[in-house]
C-alpha atoms as a printed R data frame, in Angstrom:
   type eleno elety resid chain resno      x       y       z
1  ATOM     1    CA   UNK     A     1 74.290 -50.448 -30.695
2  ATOM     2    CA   UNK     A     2 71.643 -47.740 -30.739
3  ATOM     3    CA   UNK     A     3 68.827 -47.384 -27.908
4  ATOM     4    CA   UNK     A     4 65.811 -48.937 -29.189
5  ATOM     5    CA   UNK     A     5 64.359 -45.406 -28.542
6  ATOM     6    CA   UNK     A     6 66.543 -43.351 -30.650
7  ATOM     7    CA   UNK     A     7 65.724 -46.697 -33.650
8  ATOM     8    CA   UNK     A     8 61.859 -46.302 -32.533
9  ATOM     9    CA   UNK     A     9 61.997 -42.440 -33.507
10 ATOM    10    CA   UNK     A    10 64.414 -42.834 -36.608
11 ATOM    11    CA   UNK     A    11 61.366 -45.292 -37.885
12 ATOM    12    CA   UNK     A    12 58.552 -42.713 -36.901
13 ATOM    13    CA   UNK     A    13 60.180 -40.087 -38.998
14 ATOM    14    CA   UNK     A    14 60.326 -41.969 -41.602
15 ATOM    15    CA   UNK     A    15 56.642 -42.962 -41.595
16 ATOM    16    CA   UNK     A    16 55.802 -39.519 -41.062
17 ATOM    17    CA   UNK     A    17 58.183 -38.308 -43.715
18 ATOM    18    CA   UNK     A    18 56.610 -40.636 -46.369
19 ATOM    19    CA   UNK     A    19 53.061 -39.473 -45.208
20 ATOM    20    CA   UNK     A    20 54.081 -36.091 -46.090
21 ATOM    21    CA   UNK     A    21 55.346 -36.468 -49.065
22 ATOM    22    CA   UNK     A    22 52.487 -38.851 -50.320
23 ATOM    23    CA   UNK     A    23 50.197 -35.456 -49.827
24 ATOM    24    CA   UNK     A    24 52.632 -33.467 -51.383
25 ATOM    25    CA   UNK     A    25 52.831 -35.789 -54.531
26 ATOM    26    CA   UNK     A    26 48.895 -35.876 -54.447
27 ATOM    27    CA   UNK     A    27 48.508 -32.042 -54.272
28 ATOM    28    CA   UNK     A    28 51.319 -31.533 -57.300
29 ATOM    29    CA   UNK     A    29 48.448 -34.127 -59.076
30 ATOM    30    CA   UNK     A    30 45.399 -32.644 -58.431
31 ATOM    31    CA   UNK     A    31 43.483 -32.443 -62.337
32 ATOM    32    CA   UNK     A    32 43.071 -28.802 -63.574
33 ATOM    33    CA   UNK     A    33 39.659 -28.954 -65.174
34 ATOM    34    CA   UNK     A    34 39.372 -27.847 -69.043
35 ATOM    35    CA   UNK     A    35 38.597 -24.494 -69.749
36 ATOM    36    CA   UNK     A    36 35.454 -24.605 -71.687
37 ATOM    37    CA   UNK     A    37 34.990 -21.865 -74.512
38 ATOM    38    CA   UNK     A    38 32.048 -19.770 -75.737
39 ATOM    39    CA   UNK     A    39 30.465 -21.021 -78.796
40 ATOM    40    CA   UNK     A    40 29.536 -17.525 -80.123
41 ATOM    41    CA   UNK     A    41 31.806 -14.176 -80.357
42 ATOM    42    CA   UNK     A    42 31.746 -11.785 -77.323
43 ATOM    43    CA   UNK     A    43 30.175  -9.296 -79.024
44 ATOM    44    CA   UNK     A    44 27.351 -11.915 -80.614
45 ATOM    45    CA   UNK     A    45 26.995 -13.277 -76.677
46 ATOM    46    CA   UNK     A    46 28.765 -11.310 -74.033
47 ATOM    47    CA   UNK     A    47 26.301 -13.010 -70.931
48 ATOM    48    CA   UNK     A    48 27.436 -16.394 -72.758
49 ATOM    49    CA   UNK     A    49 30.931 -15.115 -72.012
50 ATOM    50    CA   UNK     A    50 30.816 -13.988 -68.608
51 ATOM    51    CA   UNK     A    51 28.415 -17.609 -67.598
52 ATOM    52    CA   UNK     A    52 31.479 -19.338 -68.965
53 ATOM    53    CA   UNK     A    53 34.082 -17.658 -67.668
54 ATOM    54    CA   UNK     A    54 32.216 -17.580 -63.578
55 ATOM    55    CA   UNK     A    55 32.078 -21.722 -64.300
56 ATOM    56    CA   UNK     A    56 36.005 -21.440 -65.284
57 ATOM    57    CA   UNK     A    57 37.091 -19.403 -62.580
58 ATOM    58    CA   UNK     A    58 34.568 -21.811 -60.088
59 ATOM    59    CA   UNK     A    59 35.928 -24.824 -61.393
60 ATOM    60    CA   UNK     A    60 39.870 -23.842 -61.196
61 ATOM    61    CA   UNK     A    61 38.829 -22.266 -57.838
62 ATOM    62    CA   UNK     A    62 37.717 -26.015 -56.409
63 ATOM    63    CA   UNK     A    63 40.384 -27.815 -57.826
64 ATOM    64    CA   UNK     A    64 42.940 -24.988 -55.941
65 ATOM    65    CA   UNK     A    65 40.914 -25.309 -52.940
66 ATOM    66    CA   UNK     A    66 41.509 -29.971 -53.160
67 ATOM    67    CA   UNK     A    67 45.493 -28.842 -53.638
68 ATOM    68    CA   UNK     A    68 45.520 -26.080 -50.938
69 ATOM    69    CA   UNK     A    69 44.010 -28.938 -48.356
70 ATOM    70    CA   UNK     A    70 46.312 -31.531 -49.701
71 ATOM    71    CA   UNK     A    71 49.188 -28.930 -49.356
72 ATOM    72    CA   UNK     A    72 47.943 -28.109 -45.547
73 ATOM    73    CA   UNK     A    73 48.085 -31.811 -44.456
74 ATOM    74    CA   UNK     A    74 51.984 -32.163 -46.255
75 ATOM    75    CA   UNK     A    75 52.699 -29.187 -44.275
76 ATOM    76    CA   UNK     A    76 52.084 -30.427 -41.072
77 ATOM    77    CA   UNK     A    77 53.107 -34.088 -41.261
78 ATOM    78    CA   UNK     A    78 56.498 -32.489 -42.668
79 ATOM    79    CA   UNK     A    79 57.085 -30.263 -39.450
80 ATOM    80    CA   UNK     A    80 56.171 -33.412 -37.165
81 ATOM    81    CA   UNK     A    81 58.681 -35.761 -39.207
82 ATOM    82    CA   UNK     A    82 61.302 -32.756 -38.893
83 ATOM    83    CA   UNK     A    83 60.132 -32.411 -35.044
84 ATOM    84    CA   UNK     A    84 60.713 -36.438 -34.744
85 ATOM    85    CA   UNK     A    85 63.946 -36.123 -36.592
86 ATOM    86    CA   UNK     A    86 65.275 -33.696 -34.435
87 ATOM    87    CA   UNK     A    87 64.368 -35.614 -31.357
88 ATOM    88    CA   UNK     A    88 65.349 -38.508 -32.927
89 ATOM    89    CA   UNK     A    89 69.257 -36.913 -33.095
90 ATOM    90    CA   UNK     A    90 69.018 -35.741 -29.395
91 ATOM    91    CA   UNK     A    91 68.346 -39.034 -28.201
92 ATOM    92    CA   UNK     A    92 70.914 -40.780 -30.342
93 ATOM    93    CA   UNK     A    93 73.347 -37.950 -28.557
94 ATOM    94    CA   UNK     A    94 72.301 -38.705 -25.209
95 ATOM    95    CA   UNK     A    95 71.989 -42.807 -25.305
């Protein structure tokens, strides 16, 4: 029979384990926003261009930046599940 301490953390990783991996499944999800395209030829409207191309690089910039966070919070749930886990297997040595 395991201690009901060693159980107690086995369950805790787990929760914490899931957690992680819910914000790494979100952050592999996060939508890439179309790349809009000039109506007109560069040389016809090259400040067309470049306005379109700052609004791509903004947009894909935000969405990286909603990934990047989602990625930050996996990050640390994962190394407090693997810091669980590994207390987790010291306890079930020692009880």
């Amino acid at each position: 029979m395991h201690h009901p301490t060693v159980v107690a953390l086995a369950v805790v990783t787990l929760g914490t384990a899931t957690v992680a991996a819910v914000y790494w499944f979100k952050s592999a999800a996060v939508d890439m926003p179309q790349i809009a395209e000039p109506i007109a030829s560069i040389s016809d409207a090259p400040e067309q261009h470049v306005q379109i191309s700052a609004i791509n690089a903004d947009n894909v910039r935000n969405a990286l930046l909603v990934a990047s966070e989602l990625n930050k919070k996996a990050a640390i749930w994962t190394g407090v599940s693997a810091l669980l886990g590994a207390l987790a297997t010291v306890a079930g040595t020692i009880w």
